[in-house]
PDB file of N, CA, C and O in Angstrom:
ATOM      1  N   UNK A   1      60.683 186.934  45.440  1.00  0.00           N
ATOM      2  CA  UNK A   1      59.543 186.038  45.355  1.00  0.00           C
ATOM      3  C   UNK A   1      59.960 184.685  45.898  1.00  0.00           C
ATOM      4  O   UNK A   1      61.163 184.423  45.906  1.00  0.00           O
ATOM      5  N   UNK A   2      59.095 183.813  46.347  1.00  0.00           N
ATOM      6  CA  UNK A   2      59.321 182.540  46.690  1.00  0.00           C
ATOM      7  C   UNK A   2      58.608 181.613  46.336  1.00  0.00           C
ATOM      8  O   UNK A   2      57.386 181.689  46.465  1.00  0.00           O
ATOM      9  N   UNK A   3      59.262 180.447  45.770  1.00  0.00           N
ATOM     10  CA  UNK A   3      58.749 179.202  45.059  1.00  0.00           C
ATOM     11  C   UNK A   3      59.010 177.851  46.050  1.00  0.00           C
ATOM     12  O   UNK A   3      59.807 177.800  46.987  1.00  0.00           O
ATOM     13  N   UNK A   4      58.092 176.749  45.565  1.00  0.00           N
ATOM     14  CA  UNK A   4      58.139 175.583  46.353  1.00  0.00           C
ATOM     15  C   UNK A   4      58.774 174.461  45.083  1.00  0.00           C
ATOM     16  O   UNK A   4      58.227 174.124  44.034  1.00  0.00           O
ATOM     17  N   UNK A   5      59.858 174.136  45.532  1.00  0.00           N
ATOM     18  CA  UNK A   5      60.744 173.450  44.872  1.00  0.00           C
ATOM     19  C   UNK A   5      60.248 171.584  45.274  1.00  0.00           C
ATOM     20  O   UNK A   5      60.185 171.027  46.369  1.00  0.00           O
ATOM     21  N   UNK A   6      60.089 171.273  44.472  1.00  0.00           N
ATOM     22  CA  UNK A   6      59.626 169.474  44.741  1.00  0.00           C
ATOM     23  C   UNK A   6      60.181 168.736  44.668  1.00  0.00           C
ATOM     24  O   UNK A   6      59.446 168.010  44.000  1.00  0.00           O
ATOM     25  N   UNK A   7      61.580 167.850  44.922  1.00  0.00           N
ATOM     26  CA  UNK A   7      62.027 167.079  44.107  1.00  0.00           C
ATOM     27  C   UNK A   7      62.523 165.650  44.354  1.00  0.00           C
ATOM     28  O   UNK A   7      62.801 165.397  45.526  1.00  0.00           O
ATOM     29  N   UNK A   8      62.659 164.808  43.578  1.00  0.00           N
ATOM     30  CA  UNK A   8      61.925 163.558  43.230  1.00  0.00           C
ATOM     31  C   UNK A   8      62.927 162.682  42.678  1.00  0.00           C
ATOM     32  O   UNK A   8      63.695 163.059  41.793  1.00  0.00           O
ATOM     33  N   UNK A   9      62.944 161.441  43.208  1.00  0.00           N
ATOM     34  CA  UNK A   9      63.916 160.431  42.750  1.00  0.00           C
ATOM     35  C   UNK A   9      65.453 161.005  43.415  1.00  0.00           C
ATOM     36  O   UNK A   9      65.527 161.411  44.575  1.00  0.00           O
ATOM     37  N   UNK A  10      66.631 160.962  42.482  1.00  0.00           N
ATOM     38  CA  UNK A  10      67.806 161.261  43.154  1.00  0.00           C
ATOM     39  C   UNK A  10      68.101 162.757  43.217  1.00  0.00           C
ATOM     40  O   UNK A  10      69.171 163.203  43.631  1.00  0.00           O
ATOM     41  N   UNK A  11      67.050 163.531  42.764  1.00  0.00           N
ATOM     42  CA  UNK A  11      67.525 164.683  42.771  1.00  0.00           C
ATOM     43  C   UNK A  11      67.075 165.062  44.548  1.00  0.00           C
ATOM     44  O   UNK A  11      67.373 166.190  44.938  1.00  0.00           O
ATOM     45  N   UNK A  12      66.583 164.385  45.252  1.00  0.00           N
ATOM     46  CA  UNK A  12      66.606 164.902  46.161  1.00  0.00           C
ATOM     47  C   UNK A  12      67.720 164.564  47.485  1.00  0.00           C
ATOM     48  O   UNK A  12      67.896 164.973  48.632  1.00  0.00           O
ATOM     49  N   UNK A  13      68.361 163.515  46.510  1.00  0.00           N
ATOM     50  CA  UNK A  13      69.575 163.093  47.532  1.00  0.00           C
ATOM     51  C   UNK A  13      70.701 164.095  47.387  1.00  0.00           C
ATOM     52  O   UNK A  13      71.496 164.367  48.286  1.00  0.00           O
ATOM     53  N   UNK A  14      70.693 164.840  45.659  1.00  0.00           N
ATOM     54  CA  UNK A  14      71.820 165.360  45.706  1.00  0.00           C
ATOM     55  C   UNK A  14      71.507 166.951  46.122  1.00  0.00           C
ATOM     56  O   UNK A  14      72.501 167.659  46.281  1.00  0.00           O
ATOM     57  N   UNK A  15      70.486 167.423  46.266  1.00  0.00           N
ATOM     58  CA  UNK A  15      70.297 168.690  46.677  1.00  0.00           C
ATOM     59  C   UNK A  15      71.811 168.948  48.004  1.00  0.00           C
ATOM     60  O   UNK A  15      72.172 168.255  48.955  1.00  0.00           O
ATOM     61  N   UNK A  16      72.099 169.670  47.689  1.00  0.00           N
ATOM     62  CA  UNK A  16      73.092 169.918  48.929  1.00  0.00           C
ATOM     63  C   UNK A  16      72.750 170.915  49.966  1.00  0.00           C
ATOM     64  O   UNK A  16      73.440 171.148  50.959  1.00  0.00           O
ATOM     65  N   UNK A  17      71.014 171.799  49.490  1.00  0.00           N
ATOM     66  CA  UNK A  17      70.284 172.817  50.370  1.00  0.00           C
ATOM     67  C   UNK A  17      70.004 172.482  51.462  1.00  0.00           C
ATOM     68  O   UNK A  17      70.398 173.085  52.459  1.00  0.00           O
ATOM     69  N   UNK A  18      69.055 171.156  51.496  1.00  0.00           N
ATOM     70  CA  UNK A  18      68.208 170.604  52.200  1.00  0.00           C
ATOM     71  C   UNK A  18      68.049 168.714  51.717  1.00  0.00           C
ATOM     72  O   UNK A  18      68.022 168.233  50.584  1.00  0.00           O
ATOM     73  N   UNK A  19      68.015 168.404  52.308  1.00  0.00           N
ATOM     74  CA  UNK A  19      68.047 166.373  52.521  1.00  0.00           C
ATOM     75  C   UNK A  19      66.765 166.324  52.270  1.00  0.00           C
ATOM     76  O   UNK A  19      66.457 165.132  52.300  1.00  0.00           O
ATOM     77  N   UNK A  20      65.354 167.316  51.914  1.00  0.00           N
ATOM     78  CA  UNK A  20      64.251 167.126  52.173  1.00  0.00           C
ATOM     79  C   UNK A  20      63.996 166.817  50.353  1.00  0.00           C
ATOM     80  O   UNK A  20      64.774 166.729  49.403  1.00  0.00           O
ATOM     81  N   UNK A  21      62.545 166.725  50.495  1.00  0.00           N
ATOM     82  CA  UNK A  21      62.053 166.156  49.158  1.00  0.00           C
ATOM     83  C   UNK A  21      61.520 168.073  49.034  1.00  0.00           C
ATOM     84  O   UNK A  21      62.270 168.537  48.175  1.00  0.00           O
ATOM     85  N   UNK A  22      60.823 168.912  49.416  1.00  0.00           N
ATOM     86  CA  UNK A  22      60.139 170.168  49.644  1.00  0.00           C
ATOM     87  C   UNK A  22      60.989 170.793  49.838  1.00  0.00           C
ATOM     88  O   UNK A  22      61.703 170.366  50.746  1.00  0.00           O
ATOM     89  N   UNK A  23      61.513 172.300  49.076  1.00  0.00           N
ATOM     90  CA  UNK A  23      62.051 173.528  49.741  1.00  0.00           C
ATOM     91  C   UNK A  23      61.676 174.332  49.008  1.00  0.00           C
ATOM     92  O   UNK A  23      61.323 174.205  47.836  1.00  0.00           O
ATOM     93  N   UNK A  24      61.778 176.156  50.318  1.00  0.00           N
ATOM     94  CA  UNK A  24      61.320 176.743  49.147  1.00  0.00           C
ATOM     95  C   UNK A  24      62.428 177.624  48.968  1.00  0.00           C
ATOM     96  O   UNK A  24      63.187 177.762  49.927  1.00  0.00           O
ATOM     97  N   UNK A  25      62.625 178.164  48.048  1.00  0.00           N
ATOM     98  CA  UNK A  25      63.586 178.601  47.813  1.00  0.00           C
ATOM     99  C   UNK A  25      63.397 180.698  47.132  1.00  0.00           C
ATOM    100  O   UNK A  25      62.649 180.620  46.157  1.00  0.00           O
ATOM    101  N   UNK A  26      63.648 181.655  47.265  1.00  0.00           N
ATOM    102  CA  UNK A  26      63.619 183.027  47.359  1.00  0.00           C
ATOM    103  C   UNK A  26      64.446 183.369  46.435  1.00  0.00           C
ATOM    104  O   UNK A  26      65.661 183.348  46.631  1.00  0.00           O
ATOM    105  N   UNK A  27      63.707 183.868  44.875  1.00  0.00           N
ATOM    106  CA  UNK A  27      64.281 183.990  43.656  1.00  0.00           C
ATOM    107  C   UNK A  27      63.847 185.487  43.839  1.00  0.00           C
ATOM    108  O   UNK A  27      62.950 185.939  44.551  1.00  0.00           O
ATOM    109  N   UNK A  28      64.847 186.224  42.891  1.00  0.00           N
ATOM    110  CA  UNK A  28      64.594 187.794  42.322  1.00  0.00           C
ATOM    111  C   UNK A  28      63.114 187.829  41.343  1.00  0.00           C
ATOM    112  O   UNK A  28      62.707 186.708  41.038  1.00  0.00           O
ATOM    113  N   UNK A  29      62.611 188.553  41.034  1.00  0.00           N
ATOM    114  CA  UNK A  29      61.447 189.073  40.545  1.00  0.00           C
ATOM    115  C   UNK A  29      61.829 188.829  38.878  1.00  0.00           C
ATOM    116  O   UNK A  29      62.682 189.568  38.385  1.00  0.00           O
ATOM    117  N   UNK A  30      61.316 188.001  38.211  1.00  0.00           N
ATOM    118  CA  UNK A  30      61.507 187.997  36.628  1.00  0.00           C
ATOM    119  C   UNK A  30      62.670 186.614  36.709  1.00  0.00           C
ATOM    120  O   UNK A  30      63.620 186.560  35.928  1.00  0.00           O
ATOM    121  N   UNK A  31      62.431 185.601  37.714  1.00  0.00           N
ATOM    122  CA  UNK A  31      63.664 184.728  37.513  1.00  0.00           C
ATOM    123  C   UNK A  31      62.977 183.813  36.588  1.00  0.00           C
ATOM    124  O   UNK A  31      61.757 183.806  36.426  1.00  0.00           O
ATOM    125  N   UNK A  32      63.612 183.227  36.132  1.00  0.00           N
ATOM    126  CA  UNK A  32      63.166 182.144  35.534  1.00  0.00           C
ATOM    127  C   UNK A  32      63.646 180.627  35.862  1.00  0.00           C
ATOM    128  O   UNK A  32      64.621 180.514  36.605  1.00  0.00           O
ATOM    129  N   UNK A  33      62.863 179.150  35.225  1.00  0.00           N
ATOM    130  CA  UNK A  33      63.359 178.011  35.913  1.00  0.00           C
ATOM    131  C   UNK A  33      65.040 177.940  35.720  1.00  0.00           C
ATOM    132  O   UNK A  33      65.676 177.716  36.750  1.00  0.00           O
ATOM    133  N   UNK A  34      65.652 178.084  34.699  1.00  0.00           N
ATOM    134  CA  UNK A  34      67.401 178.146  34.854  1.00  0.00           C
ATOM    135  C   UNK A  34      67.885 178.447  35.657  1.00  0.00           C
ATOM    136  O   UNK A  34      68.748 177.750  36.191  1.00  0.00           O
ATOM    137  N   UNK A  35      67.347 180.248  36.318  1.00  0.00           N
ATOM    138  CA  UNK A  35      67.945 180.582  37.407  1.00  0.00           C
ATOM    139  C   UNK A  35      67.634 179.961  38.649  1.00  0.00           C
ATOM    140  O   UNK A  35      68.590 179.894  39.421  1.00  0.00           O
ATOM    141  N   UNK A  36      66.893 179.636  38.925  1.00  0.00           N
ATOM    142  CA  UNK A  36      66.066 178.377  39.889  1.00  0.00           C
ATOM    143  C   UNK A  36      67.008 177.666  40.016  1.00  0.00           C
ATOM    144  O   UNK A  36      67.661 177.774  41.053  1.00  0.00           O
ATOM    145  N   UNK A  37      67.405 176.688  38.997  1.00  0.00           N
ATOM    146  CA  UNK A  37      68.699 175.763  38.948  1.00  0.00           C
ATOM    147  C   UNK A  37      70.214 176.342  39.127  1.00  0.00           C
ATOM    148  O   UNK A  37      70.984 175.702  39.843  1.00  0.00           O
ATOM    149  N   UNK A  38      70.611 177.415  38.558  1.00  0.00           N
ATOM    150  CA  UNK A  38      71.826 178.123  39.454  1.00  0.00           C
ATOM    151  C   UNK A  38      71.888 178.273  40.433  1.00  0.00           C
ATOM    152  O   UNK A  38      72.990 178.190  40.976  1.00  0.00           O
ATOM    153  N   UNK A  39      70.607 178.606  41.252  1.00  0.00           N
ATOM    154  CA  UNK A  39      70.894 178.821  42.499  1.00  0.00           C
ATOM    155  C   UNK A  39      70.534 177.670  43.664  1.00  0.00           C
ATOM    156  O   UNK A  39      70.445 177.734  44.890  1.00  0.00           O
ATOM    157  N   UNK A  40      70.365 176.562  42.673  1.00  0.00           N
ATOM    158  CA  UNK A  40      70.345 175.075  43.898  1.00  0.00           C
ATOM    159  C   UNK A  40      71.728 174.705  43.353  1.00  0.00           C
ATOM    160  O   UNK A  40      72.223 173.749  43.951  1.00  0.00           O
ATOM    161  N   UNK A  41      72.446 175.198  42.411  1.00  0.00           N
ATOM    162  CA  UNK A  41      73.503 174.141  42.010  1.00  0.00           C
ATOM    163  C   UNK A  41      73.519 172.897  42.162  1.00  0.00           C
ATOM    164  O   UNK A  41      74.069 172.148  42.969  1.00  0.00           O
ATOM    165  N   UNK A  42      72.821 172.749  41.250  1.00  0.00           N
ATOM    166  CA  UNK A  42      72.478 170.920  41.365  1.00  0.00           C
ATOM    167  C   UNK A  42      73.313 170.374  40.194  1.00  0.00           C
ATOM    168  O   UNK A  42      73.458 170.939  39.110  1.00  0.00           O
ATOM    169  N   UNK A  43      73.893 169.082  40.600  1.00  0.00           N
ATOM    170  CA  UNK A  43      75.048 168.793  39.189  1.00  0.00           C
ATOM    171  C   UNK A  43      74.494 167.553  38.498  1.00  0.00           C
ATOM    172  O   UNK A  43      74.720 166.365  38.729  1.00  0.00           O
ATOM    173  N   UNK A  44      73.657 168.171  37.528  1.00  0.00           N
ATOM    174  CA  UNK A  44      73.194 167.441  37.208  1.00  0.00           C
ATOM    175  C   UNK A  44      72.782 167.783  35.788  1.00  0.00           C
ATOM    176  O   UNK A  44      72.124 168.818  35.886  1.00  0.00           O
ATOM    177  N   UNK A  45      72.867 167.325  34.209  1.00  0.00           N
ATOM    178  CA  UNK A  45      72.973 168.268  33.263  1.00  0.00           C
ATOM    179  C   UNK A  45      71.112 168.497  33.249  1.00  0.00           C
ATOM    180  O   UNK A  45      70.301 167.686  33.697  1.00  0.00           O
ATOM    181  N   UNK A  46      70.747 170.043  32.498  1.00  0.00           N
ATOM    182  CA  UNK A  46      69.086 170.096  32.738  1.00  0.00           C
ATOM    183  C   UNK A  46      68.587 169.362  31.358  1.00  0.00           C
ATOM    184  O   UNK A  46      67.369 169.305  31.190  1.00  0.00           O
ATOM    185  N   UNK A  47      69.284 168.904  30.550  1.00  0.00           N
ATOM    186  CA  UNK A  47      68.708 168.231  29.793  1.00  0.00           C
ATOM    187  C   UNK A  47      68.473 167.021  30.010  1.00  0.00           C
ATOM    188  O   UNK A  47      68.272 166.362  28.990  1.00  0.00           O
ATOM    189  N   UNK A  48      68.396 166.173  31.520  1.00  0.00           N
ATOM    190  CA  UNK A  48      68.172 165.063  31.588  1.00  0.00           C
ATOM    191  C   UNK A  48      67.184 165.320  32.886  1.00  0.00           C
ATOM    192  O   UNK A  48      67.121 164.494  33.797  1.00  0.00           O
ATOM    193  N   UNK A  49      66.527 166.369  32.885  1.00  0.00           N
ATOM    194  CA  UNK A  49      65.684 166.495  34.097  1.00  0.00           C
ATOM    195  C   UNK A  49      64.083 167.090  33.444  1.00  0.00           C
ATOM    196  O   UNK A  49      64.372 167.677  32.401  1.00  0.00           O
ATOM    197  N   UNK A  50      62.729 167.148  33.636  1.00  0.00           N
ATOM    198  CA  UNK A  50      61.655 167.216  33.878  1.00  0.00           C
ATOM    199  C   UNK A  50      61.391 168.392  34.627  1.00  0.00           C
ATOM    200  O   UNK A  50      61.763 168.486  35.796  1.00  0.00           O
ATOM    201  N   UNK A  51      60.554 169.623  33.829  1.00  0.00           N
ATOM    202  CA  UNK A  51      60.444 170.671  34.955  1.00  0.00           C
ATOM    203  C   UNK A  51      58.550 170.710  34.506  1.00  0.00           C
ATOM    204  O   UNK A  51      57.897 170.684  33.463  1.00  0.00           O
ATOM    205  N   UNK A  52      58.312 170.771  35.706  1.00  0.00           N
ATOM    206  CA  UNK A  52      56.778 170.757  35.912  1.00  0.00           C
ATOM    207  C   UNK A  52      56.279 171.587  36.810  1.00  0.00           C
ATOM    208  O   UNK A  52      56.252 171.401  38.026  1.00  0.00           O
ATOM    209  N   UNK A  53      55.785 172.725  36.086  1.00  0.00           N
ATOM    210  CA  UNK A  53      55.318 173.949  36.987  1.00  0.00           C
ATOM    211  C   UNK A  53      53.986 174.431  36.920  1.00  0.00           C
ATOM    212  O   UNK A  53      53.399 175.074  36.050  1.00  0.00           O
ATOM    213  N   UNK A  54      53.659 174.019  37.941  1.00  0.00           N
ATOM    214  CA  UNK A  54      52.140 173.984  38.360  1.00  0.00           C
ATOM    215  C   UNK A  54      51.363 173.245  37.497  1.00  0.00           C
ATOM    216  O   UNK A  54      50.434 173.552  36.750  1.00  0.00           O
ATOM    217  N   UNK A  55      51.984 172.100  37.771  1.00  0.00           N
ATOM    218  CA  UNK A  55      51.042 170.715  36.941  1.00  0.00           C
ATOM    219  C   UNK A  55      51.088 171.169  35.128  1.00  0.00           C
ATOM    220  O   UNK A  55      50.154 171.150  34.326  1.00  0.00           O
ATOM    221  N   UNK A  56      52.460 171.535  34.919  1.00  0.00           N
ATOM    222  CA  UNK A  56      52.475 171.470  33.310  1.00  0.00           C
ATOM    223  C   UNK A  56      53.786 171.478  33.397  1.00  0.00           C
ATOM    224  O   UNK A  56      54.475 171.969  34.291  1.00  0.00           O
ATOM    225  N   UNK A  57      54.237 170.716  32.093  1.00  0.00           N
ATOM    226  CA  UNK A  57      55.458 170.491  31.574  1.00  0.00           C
ATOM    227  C   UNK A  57      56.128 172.383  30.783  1.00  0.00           C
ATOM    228  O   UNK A  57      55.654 173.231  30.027  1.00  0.00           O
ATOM    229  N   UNK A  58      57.548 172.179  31.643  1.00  0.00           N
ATOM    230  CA  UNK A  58      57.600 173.641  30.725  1.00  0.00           C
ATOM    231  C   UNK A  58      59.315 173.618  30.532  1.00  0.00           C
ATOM    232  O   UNK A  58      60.071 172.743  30.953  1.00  0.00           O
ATOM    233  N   UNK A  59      59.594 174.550  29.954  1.00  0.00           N
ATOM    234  CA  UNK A  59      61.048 174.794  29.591  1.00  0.00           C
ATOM    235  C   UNK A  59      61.807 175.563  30.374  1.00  0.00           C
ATOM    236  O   UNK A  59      61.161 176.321  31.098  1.00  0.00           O
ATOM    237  N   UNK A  60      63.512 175.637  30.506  1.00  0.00           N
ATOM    238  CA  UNK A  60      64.137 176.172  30.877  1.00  0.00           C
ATOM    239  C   UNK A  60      63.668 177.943  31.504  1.00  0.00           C
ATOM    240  O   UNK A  60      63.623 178.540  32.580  1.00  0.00           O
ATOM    241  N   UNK A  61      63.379 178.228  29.972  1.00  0.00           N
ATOM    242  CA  UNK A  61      63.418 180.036  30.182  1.00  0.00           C
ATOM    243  C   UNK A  61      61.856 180.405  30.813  1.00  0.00           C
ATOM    244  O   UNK A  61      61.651 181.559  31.190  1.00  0.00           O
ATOM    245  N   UNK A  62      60.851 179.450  30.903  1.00  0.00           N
ATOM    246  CA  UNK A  62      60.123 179.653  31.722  1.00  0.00           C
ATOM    247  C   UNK A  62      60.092 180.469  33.056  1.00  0.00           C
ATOM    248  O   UNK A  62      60.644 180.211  34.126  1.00  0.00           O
ATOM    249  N   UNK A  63      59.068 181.827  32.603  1.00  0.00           N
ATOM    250  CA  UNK A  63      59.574 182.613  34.125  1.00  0.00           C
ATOM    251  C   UNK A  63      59.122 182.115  35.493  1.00  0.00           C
ATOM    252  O   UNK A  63      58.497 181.060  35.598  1.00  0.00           O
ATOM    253  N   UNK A  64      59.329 182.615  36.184  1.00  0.00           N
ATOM    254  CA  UNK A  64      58.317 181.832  37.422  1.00  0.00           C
ATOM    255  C   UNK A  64      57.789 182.963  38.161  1.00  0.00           C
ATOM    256  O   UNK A  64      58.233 184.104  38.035  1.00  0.00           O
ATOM    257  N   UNK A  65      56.686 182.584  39.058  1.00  0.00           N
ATOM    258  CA  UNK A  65      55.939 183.822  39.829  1.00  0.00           C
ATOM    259  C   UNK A  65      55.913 183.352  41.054  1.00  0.00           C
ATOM    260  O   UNK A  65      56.046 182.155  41.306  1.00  0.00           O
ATOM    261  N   UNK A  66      55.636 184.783  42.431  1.00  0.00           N
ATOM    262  CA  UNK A  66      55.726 183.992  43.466  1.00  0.00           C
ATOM    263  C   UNK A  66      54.642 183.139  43.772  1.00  0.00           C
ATOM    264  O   UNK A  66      53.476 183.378  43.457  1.00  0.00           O
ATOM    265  N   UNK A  67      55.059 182.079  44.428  1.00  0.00           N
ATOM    266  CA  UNK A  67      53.913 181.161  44.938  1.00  0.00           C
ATOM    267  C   UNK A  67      54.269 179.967  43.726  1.00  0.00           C
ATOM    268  O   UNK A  67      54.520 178.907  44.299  1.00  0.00           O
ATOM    269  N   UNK A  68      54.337 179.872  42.653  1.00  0.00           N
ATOM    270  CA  UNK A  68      54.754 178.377  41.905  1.00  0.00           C
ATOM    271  C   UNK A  68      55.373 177.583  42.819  1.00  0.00           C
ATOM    272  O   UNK A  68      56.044 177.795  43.829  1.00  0.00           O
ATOM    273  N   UNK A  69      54.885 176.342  42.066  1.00  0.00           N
ATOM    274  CA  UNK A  69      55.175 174.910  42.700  1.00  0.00           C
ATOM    275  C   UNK A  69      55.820 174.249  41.666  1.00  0.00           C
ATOM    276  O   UNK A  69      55.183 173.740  40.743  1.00  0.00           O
ATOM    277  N   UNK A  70      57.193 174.210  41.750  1.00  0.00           N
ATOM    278  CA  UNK A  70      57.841 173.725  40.669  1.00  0.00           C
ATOM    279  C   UNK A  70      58.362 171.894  40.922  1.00  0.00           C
ATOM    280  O   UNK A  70      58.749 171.682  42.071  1.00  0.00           O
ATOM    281  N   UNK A  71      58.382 170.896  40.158  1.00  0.00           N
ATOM    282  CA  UNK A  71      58.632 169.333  40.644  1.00  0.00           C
ATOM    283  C   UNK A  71      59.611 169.106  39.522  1.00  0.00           C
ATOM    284  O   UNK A  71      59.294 169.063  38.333  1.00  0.00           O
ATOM    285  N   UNK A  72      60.607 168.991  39.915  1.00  0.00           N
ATOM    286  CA  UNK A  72      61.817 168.848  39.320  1.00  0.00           C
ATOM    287  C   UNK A  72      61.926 167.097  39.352  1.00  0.00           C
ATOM    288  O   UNK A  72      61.481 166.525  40.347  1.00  0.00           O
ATOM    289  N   UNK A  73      62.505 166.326  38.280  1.00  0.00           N
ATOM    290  CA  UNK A  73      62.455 164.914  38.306  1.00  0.00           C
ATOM    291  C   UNK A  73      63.276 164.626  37.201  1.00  0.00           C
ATOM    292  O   UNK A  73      63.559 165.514  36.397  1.00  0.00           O
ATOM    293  N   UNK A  74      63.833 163.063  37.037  1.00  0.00           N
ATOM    294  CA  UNK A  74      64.604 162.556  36.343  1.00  0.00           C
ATOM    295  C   UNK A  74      64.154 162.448  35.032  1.00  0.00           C
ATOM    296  O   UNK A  74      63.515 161.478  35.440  1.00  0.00           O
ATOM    297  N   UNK A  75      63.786 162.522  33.513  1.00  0.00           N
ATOM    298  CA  UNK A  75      63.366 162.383  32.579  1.00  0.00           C
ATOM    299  C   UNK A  75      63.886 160.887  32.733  1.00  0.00           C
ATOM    300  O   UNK A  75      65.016 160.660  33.163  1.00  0.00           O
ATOM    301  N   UNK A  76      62.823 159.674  32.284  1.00  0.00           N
ATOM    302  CA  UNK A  76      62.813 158.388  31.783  1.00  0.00           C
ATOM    303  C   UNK A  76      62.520 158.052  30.548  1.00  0.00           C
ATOM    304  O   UNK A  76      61.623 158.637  29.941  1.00  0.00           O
ATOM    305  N   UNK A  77      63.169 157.155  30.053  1.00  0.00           N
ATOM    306  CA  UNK A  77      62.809 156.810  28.907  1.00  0.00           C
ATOM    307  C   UNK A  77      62.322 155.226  28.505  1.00  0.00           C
ATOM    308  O   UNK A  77      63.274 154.727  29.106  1.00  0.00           O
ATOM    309  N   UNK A  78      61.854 154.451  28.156  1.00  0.00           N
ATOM    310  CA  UNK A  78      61.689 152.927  27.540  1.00  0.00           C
ATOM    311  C   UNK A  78      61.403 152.192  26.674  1.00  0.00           C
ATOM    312  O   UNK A  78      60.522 152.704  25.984  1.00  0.00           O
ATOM    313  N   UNK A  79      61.629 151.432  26.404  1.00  0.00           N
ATOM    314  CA  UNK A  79      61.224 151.124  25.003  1.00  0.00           C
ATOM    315  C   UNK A  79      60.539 149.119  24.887  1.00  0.00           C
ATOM    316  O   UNK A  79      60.155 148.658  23.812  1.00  0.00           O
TER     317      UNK A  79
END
C-alpha cells in the first residue's frame, strides 16, 4: 500500500529519504503509523512528535490504509 507522508518543521530537514516536505512512501498491508516511522528512520524520539492522519490526531499503533495522508510534526507546548 502507499501513503503520503507530510512533514513539517525540522522533521523535514532530517528526513534522510527525501529533502522534500511530501513523500510517499510503500508500506506492507496491516502496517501501522510505528512501522511508518521504522521505515523513515527518523531520529527523533515519537513521543515528541504529532501524528495526524487524515485530519485527526491518532496514536502510534494506528493502522494505516492505502491512500492516507499522514502529517507528521513537532508536538509544542506553552504556557
Amino acid at each position: 500500500m502507499k501513503v503520503e507522508v507530510q512533514l513539517h518543521a525540522i522533521l523535514r530537514m532530517d528526513n534522510k529519504k527525501s529533502g522534500g516536505q511530501v513523500i510517499s512512501v510503500d508500506l506492507p498491508e496491516g502496517s501501522s503509523i510505528n512501522d511508518l516511522l521504522d521505515q523513515l528512520a527518523m531520529d527523533i524520539d515519537p513521543a515528541y512528535l504529532l501524528f495526524v492522519l487524515n485530519g485527526r490526531t491518532s496514536e502510534l499503533d494506528q493502522k494505516l490504509k492505502d491512500g492516507d495522508v499522514i502529517n507528521l510534526m513537532t508536538a509544542l507546548s506553552g504556557g
